[in-house]
Wavefront OBJ file of the C-alpha trace (Angstrom):
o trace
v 98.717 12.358 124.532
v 102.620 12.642 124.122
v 105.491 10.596 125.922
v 108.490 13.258 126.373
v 112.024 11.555 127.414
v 114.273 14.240 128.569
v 118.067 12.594 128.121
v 121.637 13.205 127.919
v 123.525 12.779 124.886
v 126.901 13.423 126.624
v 128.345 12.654 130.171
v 125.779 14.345 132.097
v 125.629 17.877 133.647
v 123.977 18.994 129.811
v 121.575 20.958 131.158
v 118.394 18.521 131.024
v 116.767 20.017 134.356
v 116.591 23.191 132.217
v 114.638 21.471 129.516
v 112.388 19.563 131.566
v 111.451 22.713 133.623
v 110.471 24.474 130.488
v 108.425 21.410 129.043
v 106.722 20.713 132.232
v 103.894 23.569 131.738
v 102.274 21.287 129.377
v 102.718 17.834 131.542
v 99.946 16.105 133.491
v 103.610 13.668 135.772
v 107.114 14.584 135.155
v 108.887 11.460 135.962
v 112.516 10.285 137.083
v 113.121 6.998 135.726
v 116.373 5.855 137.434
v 119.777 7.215 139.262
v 119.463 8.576 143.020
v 121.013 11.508 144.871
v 124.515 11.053 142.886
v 123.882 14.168 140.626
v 121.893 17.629 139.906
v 119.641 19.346 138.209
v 120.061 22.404 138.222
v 116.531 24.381 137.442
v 116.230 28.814 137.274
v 112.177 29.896 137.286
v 110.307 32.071 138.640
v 110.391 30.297 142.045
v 114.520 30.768 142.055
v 117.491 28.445 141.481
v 117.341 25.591 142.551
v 119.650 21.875 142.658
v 117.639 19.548 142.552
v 118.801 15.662 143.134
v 115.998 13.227 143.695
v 113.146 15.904 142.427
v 111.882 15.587 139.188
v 112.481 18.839 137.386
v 108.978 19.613 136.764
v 108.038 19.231 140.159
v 106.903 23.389 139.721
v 104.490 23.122 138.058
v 101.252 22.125 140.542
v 99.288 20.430 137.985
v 101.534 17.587 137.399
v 102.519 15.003 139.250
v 106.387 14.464 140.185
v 106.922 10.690 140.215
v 109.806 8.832 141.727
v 109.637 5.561 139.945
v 111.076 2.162 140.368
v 114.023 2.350 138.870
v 115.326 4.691 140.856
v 117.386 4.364 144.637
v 116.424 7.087 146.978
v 118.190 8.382 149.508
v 115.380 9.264 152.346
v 116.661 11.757 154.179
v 117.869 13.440 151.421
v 114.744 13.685 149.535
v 112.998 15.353 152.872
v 115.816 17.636 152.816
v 114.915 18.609 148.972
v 111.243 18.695 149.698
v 111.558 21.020 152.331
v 113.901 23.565 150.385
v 111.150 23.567 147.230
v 108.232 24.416 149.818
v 109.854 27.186 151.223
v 109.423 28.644 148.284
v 106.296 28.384 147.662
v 105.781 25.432 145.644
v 103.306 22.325 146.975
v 104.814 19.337 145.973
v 102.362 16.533 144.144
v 104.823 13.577 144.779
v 103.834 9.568 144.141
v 107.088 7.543 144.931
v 107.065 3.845 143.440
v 107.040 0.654 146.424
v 109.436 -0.804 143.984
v 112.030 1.757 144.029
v 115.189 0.412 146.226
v 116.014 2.466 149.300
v 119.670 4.352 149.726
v 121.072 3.658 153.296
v 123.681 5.850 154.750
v 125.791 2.672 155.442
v 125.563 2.346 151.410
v 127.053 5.717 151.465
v 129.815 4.602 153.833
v 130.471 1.238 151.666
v 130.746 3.498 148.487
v 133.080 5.891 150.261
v 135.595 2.896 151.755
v 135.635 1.767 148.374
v 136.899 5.127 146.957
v 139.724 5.534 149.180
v 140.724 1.880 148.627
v 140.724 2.245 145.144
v 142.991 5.129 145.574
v 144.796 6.832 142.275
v 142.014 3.772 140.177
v 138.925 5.395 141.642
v 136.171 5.849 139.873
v 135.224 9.222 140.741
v 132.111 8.756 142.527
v 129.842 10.844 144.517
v 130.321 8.662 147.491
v 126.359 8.828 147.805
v 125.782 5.290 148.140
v 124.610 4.631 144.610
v 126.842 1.825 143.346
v 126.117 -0.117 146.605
v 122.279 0.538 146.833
v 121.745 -0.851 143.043
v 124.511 -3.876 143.779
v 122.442 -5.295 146.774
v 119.229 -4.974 144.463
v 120.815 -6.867 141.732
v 121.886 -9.606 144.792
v 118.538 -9.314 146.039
v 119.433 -7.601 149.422
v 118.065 -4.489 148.727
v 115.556 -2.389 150.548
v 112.636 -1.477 149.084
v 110.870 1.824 149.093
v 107.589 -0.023 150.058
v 108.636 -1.807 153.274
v 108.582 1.533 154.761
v 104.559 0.811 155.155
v 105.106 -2.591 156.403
v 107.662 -1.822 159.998
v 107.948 -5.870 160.494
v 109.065 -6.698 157.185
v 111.059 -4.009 157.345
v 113.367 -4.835 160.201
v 113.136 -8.348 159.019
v 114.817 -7.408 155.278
v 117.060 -4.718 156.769
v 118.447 -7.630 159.309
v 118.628 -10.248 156.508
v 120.643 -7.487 154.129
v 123.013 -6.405 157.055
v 123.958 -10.660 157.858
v 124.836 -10.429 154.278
v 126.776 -7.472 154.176
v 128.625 -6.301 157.381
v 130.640 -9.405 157.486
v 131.981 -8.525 154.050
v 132.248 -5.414 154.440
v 134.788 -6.202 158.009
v 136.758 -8.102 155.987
v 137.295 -5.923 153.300
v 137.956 -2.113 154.800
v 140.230 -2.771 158.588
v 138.479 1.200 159.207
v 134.970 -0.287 159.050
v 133.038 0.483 162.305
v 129.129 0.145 161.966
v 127.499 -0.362 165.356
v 123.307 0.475 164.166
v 121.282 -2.378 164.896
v 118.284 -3.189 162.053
v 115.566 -1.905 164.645
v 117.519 0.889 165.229
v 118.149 1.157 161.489
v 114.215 0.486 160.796
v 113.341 3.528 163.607
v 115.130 5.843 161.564
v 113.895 5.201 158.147
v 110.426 5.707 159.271
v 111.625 9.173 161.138
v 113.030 10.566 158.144
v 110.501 9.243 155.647
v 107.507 10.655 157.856
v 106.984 13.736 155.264
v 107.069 11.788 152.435
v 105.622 7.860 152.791
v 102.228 8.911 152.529
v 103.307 9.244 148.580
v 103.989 5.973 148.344
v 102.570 3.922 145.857
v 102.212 1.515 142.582
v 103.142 4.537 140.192
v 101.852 2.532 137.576
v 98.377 2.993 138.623
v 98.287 6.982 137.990
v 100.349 6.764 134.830
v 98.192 4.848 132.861
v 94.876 6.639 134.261
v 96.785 9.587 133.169
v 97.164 7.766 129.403
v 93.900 7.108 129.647
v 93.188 10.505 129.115
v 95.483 11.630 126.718
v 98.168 13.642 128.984
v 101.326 14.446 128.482
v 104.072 12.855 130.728
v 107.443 13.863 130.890
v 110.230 11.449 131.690
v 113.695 12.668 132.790
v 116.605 10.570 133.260
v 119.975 11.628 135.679
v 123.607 11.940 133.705
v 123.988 11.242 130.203
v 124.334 8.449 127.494
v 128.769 8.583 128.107
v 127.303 7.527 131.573
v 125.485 4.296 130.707
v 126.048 1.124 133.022
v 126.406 -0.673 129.419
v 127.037 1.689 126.433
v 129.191 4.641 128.869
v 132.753 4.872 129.513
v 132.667 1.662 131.527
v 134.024 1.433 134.536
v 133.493 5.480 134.981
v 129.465 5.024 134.455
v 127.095 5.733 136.860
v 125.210 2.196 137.935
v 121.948 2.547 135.708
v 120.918 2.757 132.686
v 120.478 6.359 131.572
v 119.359 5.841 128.046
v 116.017 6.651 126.356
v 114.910 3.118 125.919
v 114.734 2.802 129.733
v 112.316 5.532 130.030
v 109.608 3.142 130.384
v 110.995 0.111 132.689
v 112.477 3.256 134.989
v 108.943 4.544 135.158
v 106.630 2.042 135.808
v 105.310 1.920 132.053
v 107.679 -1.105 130.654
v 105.538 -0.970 127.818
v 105.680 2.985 126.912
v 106.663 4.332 123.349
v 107.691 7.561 123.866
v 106.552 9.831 121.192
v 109.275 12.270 121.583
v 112.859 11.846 122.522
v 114.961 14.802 123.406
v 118.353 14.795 124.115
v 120.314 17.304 125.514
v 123.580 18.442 124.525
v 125.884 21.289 125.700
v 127.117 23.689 123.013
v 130.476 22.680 124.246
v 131.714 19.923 126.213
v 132.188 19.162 129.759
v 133.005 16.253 132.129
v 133.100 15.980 136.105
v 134.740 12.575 137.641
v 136.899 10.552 135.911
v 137.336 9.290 131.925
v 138.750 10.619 129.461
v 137.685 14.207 127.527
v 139.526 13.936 124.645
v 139.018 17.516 123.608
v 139.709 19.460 127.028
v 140.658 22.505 126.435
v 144.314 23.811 127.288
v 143.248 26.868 129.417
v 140.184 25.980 131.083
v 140.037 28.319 134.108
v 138.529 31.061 132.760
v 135.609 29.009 130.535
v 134.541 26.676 133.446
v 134.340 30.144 135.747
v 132.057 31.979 133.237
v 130.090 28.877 132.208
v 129.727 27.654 136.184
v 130.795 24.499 135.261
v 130.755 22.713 138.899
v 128.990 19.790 139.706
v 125.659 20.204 141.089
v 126.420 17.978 143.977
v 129.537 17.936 144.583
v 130.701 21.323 143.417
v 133.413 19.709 141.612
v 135.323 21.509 138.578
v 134.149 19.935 135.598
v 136.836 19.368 132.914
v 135.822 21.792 130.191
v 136.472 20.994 126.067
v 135.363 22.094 122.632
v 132.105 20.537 120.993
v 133.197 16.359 120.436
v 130.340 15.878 117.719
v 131.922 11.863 117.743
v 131.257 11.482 121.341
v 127.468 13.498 120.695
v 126.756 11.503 117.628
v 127.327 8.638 119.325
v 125.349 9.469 122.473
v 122.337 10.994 120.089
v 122.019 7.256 118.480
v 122.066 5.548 121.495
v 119.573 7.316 122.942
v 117.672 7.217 119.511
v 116.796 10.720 119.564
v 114.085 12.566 117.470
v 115.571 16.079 118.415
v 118.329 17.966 120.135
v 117.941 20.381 122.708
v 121.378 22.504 122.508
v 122.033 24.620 125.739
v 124.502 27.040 127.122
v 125.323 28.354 123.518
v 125.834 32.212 125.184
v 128.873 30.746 127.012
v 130.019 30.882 123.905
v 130.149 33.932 123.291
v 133.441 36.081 122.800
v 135.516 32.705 122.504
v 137.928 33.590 119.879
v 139.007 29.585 119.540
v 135.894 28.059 118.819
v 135.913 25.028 116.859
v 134.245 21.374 116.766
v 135.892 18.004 117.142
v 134.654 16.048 113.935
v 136.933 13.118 113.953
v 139.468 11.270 115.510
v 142.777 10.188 114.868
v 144.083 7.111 116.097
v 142.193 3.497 116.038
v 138.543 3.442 117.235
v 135.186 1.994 116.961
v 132.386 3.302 114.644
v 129.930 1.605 116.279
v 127.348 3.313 118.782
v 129.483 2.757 122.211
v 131.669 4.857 123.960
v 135.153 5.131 121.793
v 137.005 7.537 124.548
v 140.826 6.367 124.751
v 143.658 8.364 125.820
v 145.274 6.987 122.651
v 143.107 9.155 120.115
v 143.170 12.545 119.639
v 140.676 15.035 117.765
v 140.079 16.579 114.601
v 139.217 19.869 114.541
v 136.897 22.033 112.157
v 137.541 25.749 113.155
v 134.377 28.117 113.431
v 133.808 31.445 113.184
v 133.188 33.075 116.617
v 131.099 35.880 117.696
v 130.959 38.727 120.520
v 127.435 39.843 120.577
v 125.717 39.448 123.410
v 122.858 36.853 122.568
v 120.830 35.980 125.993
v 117.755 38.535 124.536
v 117.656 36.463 121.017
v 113.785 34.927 120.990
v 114.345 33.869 117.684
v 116.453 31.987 115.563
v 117.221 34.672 112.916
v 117.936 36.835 115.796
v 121.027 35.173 116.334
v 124.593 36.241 115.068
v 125.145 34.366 111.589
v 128.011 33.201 113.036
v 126.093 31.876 115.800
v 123.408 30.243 113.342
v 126.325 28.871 111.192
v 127.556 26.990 114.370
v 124.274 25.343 115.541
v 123.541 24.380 111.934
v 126.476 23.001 111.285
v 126.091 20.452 114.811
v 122.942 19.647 113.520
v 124.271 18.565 110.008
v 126.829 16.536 112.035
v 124.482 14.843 114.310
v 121.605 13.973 111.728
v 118.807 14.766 114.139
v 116.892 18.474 113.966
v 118.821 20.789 116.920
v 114.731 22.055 117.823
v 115.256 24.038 120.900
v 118.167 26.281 121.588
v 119.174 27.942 125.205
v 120.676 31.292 125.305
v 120.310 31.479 129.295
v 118.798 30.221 132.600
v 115.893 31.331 132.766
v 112.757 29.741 131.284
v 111.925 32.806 128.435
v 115.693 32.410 127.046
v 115.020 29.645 125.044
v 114.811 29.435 121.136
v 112.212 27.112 119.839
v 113.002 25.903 115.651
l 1 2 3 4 5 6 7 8 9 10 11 12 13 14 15 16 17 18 19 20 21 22 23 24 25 26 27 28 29 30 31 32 33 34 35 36 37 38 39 40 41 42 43 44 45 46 47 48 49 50 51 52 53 54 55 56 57 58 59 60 61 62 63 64 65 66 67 68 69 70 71 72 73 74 75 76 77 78 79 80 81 82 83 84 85 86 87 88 89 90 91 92 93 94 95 96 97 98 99 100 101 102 103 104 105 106 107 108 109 110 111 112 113 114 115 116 117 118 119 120 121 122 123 124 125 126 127 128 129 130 131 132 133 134 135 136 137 138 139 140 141 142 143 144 145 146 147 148 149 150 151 152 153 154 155 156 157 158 159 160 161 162 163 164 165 166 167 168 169 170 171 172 173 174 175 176 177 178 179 180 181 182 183 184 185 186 187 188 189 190 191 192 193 194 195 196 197 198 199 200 201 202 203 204 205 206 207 208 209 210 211 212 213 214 215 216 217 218 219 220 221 222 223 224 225 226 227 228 229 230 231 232 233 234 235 236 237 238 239 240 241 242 243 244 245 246 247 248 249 250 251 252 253 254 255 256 257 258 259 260 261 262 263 264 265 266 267 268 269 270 271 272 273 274 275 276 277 278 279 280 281 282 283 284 285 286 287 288 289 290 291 292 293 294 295 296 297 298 299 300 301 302 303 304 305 306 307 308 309 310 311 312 313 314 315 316 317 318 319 320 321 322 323 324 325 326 327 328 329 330 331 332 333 334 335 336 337 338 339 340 341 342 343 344 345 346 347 348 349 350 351 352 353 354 355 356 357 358 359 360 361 362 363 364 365 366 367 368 369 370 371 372 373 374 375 376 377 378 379 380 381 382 383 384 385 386 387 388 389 390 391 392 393 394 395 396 397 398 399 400 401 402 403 404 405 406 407 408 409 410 411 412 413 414 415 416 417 418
């Protein structure tokens, strides 16, 4: 039996869909451990390309189970949506979705969105999904629970306690605020939209360990990345949950899991979408983003593209106490005459594992040589340009953890396995 976590080691979007895809032929579950509908995965098999949001990424293989668990807030008709576009083609999805996981209401959405355009020119950059919200009234004890979907009384009763709680304050606060739905009405269209899916609901717990039991493999995938964190990330731009390896196991419904394996995934270059600071953006970045198709998954936002930051990485690899690296999109790469890595910074920072992103500092560079040989056909690691080699070695020296898997494409056969 193996525990895989699948996690970021920057600021998300580092292609960990990509990794959990190609992992998932060996997994009995492939499991989301927290987030919601606020970001993307963005997966190219056999099947096609796909975005997913709420999906675990190995939800494509038939064999294994694609868990929602607890820690995550789902966004129901959202997920229908998603389930709908992986059936057409082709694919049957196995899905369990945990009772404990906390529900993502449209008026969250609304909340989240008010709160943007209040915030103005200070805003945090957010997806306006409903995210923040959803995981604020479960800390207050408010929230909605994935579970109360198969109990219609309770139900109505919790949405009507959560909306006494919240539409006053929410009047108050935003003069635009207009939310007529009553908590039956609310309540009748939860169970419409969930009507594909609540049949999945369960204690997730339950099939994990029977799947222990027996010595499978499950395969644990978290949203964004460790710059993200609620408590290690560029705080206030994080997302609202804790996206680092540790959390596998609370996320999942196994609070007790060691993983066995921790992978985290890190672009060959860097790239941010929302706001923070990327202190080694790149001067022309037009051109890069365009043939990299850097835009976010969900919103289609241009991400702000920079050189390898092996501070940020190294950082980001500790706290998510990695065994390995998986390093993707290194054939973007090629035929960029500038390349170089960020190995230090100048101005006054922390050396401890936590976010050190400032405006004030700026980077160090170590220039590399570059390459122009077409390398999405390389199977092997030998097979690469030296130059190519030389740069992926020298991350790995940087970051202290074994770069074991190296993507040269989409698609599931362009990967390079150390």
């Amino acid at each position: 039996m193996s525990s895989i976590v699948v996690v970021g080691a920057n600021w998300g979007d580092e292609g960990k869909g990509r990794i959990v895809d190609y992992l998932a032929d060996q997994a009995s579950a492939s499991i989301r451990f927290q987030g919601g509908n606020n970001a993307g995965h963005t997966v190219v098999n056999d099947f096609g390309t796909f975005k997913l949001h709420q999906l675990p990424s190995g939800v494509f293989n038939p064999d294994c189970i694609a868990v929602l668990g607890p820690g995550m807030v789902i966004s129901p008709a959202s997920l229908s949506q998603e389930i709908v576009e992986v059936e057409e083609s082709g694919v049957k999805v196995n899905l369990c979705i945990s009772d404990r996981a906390t529900l993502c209401l449209p008026l969250h959405a609304l909340e989240d969105t008010l709160e943007e355009l209040r915030l103005g020119d200070k805003a945090y950059g957010s997806t306006r999904q409903g995210i923040a919200p959803a995981y604020g009234d479960r800390v207050m004890k408010k929230g909605i629970l994935v579970g109360w979907l198969t109990q219609p009384d309770v139900l109505v009763e919790r949405i009507q306690f959560m909306m006494d709680w919240k539409l006053p304050q929410l009047r108050a606060l935003y003069p635009t605020f207009e939310f007529e739905q009553t908590a039956q009405e609310m309540a009748d269209w939860l169970l419409e939209v969930s009507a594909p899916w609540r049949h999945a609901i369960c204690n997730v717990t339950l099939p994990l360990k029977e799947l222990q039991a027996q010595d499978k493999t499950l395969l644990f995938e978290a949203q964004l990345g460790a710059g993200r964190d609620l408590v290690y990330g560029e705080y206030p731009w994080t997302t609202s949950s804790n996206v680092v390896s540790m959390y596998a196991g609370i996320g999942s419904g196994l609070p007790a899991l060691r993983p066995e394996r921790v992978i985290a995934v890190a672009k060959a270059f860097s790239s941010s979408v929302g706001t923070g600071t990327l202190i080694t953006a790149m001067e022309e970045q037009d051109a890069f983003r365009e043939l990299a198709g850097e835009f976010g998954a969900t919103t289609g936002r241009p991400r702000d593209m920079g050189y390898f930051d092996a501070v940020a990485t190294k950082n980001g690899v500790e706290l998510q106490a990695a065994t390995e690296i998986s390093l993707t999109k290194v054939d973007c790469l090629t035929g960029l005459k500038d390349l170089k890595i960020c190995v230090a910074y100048e101005g006054e920072h922390s050396e401890n594992p936590i976010w050190p992103q400032t405006a004030a500092l700026a980077p160090v560079y170590e220039h590399m040589e570059s390459w122009s040989e077409d390398i999405t056909g390389c199977r092997k690691f030998e097979e690469l340009p030296v130059a190519a080699q030389k740069y992926v070695l020298r991350i790995e020296e940087l970051m202290g953890v074994p770069v074991k898997m190296v993507s040269v494409g989409p698609g599931r056969e362009q990967m390079i396995v150390r």
